[in-house]
Structure formats: C-alpha cells, structure tokens
C-alpha positions as CSV (number, residue, x, y, z in Angstrom):
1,X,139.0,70.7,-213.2
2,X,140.0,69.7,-209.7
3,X,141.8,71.7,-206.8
4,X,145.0,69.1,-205.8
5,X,146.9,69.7,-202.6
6,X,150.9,69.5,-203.8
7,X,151.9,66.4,-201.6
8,X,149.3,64.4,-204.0
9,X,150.1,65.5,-207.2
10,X,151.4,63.2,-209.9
11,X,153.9,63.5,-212.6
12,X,151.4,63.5,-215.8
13,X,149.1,65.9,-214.5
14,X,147.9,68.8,-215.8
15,X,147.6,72.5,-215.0
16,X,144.0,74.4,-215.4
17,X,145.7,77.9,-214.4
18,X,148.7,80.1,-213.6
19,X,150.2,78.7,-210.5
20,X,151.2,81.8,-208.6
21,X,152.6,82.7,-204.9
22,X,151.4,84.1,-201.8
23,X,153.0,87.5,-203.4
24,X,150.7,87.0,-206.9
25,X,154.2,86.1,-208.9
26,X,153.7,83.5,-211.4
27,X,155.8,81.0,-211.1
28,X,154.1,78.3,-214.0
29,X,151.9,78.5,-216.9
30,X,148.6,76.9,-217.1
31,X,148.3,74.1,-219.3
32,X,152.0,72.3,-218.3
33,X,152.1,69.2,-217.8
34,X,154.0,68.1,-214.6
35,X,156.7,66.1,-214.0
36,X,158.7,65.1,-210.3
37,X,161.2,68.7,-211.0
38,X,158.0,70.6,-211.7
39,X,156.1,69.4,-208.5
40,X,159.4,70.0,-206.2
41,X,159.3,73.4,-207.9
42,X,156.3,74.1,-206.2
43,X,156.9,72.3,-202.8
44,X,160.0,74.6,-203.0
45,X,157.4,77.8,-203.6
46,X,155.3,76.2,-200.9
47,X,152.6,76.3,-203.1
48,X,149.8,74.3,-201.1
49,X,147.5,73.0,-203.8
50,X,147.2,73.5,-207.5
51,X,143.8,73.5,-210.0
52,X,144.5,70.6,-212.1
53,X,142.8,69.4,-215.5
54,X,140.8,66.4,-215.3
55,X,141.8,63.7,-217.8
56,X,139.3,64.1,-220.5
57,X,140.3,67.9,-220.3
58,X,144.0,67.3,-220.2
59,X,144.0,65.2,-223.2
60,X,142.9,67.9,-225.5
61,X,146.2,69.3,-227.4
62,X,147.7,71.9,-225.8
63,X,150.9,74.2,-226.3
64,X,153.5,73.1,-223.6
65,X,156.5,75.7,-223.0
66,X,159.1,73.0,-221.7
67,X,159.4,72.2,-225.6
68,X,159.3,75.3,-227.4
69,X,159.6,75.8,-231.2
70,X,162.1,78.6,-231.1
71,X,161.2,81.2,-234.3
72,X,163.7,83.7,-233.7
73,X,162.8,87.3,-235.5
74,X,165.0,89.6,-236.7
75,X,167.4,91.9,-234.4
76,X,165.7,95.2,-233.5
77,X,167.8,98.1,-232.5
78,X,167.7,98.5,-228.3
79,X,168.4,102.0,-227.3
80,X,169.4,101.8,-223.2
81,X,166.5,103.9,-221.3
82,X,167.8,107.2,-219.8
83,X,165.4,107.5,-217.0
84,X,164.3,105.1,-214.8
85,X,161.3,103.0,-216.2
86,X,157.6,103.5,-215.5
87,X,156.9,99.8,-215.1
88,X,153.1,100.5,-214.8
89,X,152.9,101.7,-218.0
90,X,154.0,98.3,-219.6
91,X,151.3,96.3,-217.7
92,X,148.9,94.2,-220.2
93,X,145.7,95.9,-219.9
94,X,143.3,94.5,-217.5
95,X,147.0,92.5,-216.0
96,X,148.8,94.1,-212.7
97,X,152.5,93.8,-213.1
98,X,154.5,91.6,-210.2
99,X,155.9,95.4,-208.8
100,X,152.1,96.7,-208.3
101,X,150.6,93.3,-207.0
102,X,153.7,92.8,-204.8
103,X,153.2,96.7,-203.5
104,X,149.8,96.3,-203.2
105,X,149.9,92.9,-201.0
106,X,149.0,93.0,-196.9
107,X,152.5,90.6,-197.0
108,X,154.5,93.8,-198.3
109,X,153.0,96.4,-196.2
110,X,153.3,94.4,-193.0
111,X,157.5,93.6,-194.1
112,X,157.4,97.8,-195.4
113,X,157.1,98.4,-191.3
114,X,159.1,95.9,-190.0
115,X,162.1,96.2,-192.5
116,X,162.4,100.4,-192.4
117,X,162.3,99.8,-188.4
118,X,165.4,97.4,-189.2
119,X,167.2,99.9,-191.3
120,X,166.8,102.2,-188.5
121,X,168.2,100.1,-186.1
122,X,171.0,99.1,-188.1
123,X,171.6,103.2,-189.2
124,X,172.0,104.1,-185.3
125,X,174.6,100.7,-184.4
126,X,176.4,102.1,-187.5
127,X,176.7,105.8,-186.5
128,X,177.1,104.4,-182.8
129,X,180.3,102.5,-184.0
130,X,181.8,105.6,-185.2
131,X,181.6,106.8,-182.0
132,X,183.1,104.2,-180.5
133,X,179.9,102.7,-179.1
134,X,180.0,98.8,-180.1
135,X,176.7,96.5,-180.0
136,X,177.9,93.0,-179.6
137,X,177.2,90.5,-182.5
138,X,174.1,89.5,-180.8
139,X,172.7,92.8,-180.9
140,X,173.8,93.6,-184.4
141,X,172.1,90.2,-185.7
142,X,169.0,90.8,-183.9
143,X,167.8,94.2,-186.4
144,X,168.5,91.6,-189.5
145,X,166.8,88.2,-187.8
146,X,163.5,90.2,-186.3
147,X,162.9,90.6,-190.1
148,X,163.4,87.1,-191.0
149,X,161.5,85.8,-188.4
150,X,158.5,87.9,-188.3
151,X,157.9,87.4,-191.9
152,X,158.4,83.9,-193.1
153,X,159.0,83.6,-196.7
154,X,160.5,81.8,-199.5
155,X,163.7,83.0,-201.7
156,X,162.1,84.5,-204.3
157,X,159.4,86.6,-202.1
158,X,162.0,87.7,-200.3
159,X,164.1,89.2,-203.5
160,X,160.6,90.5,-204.2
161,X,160.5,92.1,-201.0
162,X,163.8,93.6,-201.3
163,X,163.3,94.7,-204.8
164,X,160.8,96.9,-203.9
165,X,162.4,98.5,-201.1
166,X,164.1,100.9,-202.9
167,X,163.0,104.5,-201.5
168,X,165.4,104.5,-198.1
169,X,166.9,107.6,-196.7
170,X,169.3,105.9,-195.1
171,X,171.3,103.8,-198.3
172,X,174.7,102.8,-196.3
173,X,172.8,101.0,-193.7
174,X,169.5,99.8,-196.1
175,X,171.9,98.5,-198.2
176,X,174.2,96.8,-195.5
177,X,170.9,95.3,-194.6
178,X,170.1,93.7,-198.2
179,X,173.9,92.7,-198.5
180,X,173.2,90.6,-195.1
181,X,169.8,89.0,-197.0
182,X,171.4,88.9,-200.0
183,X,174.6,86.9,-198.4
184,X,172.5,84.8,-196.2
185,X,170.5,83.1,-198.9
186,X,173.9,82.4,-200.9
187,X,175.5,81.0,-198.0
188,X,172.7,78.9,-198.0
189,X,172.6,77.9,-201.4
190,X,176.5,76.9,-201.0
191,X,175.2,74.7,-198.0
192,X,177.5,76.1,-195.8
193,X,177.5,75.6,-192.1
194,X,174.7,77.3,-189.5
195,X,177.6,79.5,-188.2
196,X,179.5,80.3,-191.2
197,X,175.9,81.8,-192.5
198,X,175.4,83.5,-189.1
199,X,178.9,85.1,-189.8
200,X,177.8,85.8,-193.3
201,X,175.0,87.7,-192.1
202,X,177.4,89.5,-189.4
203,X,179.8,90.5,-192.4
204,X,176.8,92.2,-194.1
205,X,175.4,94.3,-191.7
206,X,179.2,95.8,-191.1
207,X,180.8,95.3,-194.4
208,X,180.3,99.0,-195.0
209,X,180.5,100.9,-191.8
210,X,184.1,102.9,-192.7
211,X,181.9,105.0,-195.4
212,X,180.5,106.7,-192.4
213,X,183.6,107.4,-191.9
214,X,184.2,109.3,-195.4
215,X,183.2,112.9,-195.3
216,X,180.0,113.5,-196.0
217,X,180.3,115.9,-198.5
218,X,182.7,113.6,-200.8
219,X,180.0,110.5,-199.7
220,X,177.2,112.3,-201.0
221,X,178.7,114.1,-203.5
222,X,175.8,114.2,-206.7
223,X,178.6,115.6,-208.9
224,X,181.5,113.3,-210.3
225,X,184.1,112.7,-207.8
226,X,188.2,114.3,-208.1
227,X,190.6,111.7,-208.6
228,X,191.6,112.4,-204.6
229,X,187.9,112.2,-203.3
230,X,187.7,109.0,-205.0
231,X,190.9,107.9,-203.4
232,X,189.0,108.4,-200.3
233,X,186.2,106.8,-201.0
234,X,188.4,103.9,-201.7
235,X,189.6,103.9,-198.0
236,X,186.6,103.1,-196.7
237,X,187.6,99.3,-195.9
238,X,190.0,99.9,-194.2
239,X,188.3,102.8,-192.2
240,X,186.1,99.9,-191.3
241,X,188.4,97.4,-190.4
242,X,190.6,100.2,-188.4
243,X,187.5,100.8,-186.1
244,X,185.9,97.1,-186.0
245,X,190.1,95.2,-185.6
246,X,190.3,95.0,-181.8
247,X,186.5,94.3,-181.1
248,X,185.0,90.8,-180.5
249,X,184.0,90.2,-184.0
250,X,185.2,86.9,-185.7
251,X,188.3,87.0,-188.0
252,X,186.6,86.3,-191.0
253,X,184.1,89.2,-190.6
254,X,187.1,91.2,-189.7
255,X,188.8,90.2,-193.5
256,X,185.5,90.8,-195.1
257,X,185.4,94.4,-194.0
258,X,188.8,94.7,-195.2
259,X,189.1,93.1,-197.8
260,X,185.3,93.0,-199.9
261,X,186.6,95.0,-202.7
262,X,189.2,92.9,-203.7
263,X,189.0,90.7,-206.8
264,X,190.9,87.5,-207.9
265,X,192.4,89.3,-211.2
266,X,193.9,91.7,-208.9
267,X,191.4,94.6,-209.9
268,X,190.4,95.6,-206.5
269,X,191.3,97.4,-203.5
270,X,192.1,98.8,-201.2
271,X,195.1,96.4,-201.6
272,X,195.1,95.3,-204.8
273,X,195.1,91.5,-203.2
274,X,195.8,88.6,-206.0
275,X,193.4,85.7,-205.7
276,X,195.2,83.5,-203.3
277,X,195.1,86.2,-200.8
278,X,190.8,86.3,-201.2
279,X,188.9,83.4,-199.4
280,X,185.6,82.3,-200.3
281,X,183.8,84.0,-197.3
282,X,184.6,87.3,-198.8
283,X,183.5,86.9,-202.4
284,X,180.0,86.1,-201.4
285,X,180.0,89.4,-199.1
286,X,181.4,90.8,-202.7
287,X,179.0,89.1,-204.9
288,X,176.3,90.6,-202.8
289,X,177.5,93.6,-202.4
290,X,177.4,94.5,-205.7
291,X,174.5,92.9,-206.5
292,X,172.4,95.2,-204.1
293,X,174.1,97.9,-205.6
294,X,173.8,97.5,-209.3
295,X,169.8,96.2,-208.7
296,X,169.1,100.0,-206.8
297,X,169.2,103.5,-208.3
298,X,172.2,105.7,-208.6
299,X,172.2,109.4,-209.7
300,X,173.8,108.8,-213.3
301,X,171.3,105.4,-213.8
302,X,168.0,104.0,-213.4
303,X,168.1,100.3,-211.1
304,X,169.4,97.0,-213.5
305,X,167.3,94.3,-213.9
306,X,168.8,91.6,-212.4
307,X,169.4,89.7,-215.5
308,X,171.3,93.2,-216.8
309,X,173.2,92.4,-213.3
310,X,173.6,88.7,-214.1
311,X,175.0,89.8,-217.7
312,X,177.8,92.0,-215.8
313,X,178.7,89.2,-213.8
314,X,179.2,87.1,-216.5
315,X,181.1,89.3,-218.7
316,X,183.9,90.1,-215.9
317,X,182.6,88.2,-213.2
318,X,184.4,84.7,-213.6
319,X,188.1,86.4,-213.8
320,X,187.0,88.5,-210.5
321,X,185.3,85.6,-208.7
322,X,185.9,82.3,-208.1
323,X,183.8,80.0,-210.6
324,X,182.0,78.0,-208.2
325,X,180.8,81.2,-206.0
326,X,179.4,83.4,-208.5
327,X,177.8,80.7,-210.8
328,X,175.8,79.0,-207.9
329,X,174.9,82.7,-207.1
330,X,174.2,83.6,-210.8
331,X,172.1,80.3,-211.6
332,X,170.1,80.5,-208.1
333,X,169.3,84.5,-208.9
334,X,168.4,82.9,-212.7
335,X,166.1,80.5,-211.4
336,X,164.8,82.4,-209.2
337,X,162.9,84.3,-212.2
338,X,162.2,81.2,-213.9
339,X,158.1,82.5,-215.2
340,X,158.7,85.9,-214.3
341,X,157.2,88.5,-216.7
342,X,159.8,90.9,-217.9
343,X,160.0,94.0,-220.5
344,X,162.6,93.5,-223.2
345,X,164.7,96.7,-224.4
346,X,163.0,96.9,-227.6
347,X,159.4,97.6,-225.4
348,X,158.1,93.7,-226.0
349,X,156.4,92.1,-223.0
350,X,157.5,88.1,-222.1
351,X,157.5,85.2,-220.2
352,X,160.9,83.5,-219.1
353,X,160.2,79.4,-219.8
354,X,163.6,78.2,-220.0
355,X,167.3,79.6,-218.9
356,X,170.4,79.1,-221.4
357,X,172.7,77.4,-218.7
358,X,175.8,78.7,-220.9
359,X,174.3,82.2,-220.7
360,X,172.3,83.0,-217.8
361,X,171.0,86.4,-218.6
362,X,169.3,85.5,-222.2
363,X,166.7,82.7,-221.2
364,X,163.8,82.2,-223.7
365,X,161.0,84.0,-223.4
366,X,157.4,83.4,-224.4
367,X,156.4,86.6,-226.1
368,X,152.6,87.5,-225.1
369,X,151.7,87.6,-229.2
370,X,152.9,83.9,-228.7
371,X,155.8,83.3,-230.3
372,X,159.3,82.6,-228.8
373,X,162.3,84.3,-228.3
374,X,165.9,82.7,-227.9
375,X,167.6,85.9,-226.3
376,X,171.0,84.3,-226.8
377,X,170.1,84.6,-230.2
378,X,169.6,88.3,-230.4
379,X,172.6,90.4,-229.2
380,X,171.2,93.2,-229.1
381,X,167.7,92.6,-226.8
382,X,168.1,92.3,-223.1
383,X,166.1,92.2,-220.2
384,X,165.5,95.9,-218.8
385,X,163.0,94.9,-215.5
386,X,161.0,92.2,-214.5
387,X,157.3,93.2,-214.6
C-alpha cells in the first residue's frame, strides 16, 4: 500500500481505503479501481492524496461497485416516520454517522460561530428594512460573503454545513441566508456570469423580507392557518417588493422578491404569472427556496432528506420549473451524495454507488449486508436521511 498525492494518480489504480473529506464524509469505497472521472472526482473534493494498492495487492479479485449485480428483494412495507429521526441511533456500531463526525469536526464549530453571527446580521438588516432603514447591496452581501470567505470549502461540505444548521431562532433570516448559499452554488453550476451570481446571492438574502411584514401572530402561528391568514401570508412578496421598489437594488432582484412564488404551470402567486412572464433568475431563487425549506423542520414534519426533496421536484417540479433549471439543480444536489450513507424507510442502512439519471431520487445503493438495491425498482422504499 502506498500514500499517492491526486495530481499523480493513474487511471488503473487502486484504492487500499475509504477516501473521505476534510469533514469525514466518504465520498469512495476502498477497493475501486480508478479511472480519469474518478480521479477528477477527487481533485473536485480537493482530496490531496489517496492510499493506493500496490500491484501485487491490486490484482487480487475484488468486488467493484461501478458494476454491480443488482439482486433486487422483495417490496417491504415503508411506513413515513412521525417524529423526527434519531439519526444516532442508526449508526453501525463502532461507525460515527456523517451528522455526528460533521458536528463533532473543529471545521463545523469554527463555521457554527461565524454563520449564527451572519444570521444575526442579516436578522437586524431585515428588521432595519421594515423600518425603513436600507443597507446598501454592499453591506447586505458582506454578512453572506464573510462566511464564504472565512471558511473555504467545497460544495458538498458546505451542504453539510448547512444541513446541520438547523436549530436557529431566527428562521426568516437563517433561512434567507441558506437560500443565498443555496442559489449561489446553482448559479454557479449554470455557469452564469460573476455578477449575475453576485445578484443571485443579493435576491437570497432579501427574497423574504415582506414576511416581517406579516403579523406575527398569523407568522408564527403553530395552529393551522384560516383561509384569510393564509391569504396574508401569501402577500408577503409583494410586501417585499412594496418596501425594496424604489431602492437601489437591481431589477432582477426586485422581480425575484416579487415574483419567487410563481410557477410556470400557473400554480403560484401572488399573481398567478404563466411561464412566459417567469425568467430564469427567479426560478433558481425558487428552486432554492424551497429546497431550504423542505430540507429543515416544520411543526407538522420532521426535515426531508434531500433525495425525499429531489423526489418532490421531480414529481411536480418539471411542469413548475423550467427543465434545464431544476434538472442541473436536481442532478448536481444527486451527485453531490454520490457514497453518502443513508437510512432507507424500511430501517436498512446503505451506500449510494450509482444515480438512475431518469430518476434522481432512487440511486442504487450498496446495502451494508452486501447486497444491492435498485431503488427505482422498489416503489415503495425511499431515502428518509443521509447518515
């Protein structure tokens, strides 16, 4: 077994171990042999070296998950959990889960500080709004980029990071702060320009500010809301828009405050817009919006998995969205858990080793008694958290 910086390695080689990042999340098996996507895999990861198998080791048989023999069992009945799950509980003995390693980590206490003094920022330019007290752009950016720069990290540490901030007094503006994470990275992935992401990240950090504007009682309201209160709550983009609309914020920021709700079929509001009248800029402000939201607790439900969000999306998603939006968003967020550990509704413990491109959200795992699992094949088994 050799240690072999990334820049050297060679398609053909071997892994000895897991290959993990800085955060402890596995992102490969041991034992695969690598070829020029896997080795860009983990330039992307900026994984610095790897323990590879010398040759006479590497020629020994070995099972290799790119080519799995799928043995799929039959359907077992997957009642939806009504309290939020105890992730620790599922964790193979003698194995952290990702959550507790992530938790644990120097990395996630040192982005803990930085981000909740973020959150607070953003909570008093939010209330200061309201008040008719307007930072400029400059200043608004400034509580999302400290975070970015301070703590340099890779796509999927980030969504780590973001997955385990969860426990926020303050959800308009911690949320408004993930939506401007959340946005940024897709913006990114589309390859859009330096200042249409900048304006991205703008849009997410205000995209919410006219639910300060709702009355408290109706916004925090742990009962079901009246028909009227929910009317209200409704309003709140263009409550937004009404107090951002003759500030010095750029036009397209201005329609996504307005207008993030909407949906191409026609399904949103507050306007009810048909699909001509949505530009691109907006849907990814949507897609992230509800991303954040589905992927954190609410009073009548425990946080979704991602894939459970990815399975949303992709049941209703492509008539609300335009197709080349949400499915660079859905296979990025995918890929992004390519290896990840993950607790099926049935209780079984996996590994992801390959995504179903024509359904996102049921990859095939690698069970830990061994066998595989082709989740498009089994209805009803899905993905309740990633461990």
């Amino acid at each position: 077994m050799s240690i072999i910086e990334t820049k050297d390695l060679l398609p053909g080689m071997v892994t000895a171990a897991p290959v993990r990042t800085k955060t402890g999340q596995q992102i490969m098996d041991d034992h695969v042999t690598l070829d020029k996507k896997l080795i860009a895999r983990l330039d992307f990861y900026s994984i610095r070296s790897v323990e590879i198998l010398d040759t006479e080791e590497a020629s020994a048989p070995e099972p290799q998950v790119e080519e799995p023999v799928i043995e799929t069992p039959e359907p077992e009945p997957a009642p939806a959990p009504a309290q939020p799950i105890d992730r620790t509980q599922f964790a193979a003995a003698g194995r952290a889960s990702n959550l507790q390693r992530v938790q644990r980590s120097d990395r996630f206490r040192d982005f803990q500080v930085s981000y909740t003094k973020s959150v607070f920022e953003l909570s008093q330019a939010l209330e200061g709004m309201v008040e008719k007290k307007f930072p400029s752009s400059q200043e608004l950016l400034s509580t999302c980029m400290q975070v970015l720069n301070e703590h340099r990290m890779t796509t999927i540490e980030l969504f780590d990071m973001l997955h385990n901030m969860r426990q926020n007094d303050d959800p308009v503006a911690a949320h408004s702060l993930n939506v401007a994470f959340i946005a940024r990275i897709l913006g990114k992935w589309m390859k859009l320009e330096k200042e249409e992401i900048e304006e991205l990240t703008l849009a997410g950090l205000v995209h919410d500010v006219g639910k300060l504007m709702v009355p408290k009682h109706i916004l925090n309201k742990p009962d079901k809301l009246t028909d009227e209160e929910f009317t209200i709550i409704r309003m709140h983009p263009r409550f937004g828009y009404d107090l951002l609309k003759d500030q010095d914020y750029p036009e397209k920021v201005l329609r996504a405050v307005l207008t993030h709700h909407e949906r191409c079929d026609g399904s949103g509001y507050p306007a009810k817009l048909s699909a001509n009248a949505i530009d691109d800029f907006t849907l990814i402000i949507a897609a992230a919006d509800v991303y954040d939201a589905m992927t954190a607790a609410r009073r009548y439900r425990a946080p979704l998995s991602p894939f459970a969000v990815i399975e949303n999306f992709e049941n209703e998603g492509l008539q609300k969205y335009r197709p080349h939006v949400i499915m660079t968003f859905l296979e990025r967020i995918a890929n992004t858990y390519q290896n990840n550990r993950v607790l099926l509704s049935n209780g079984t413990q996996g590994t992801i080793v390959l995504l179903n491109s024509n359904r996102l959200s049921k990859p095939i795992l690698k069970l830990d008694n061994g066998e595989f699992l082709d989740l498009s094949m089994n209805s009803s088994l899905s993905i309740v958290s990633l461990l």
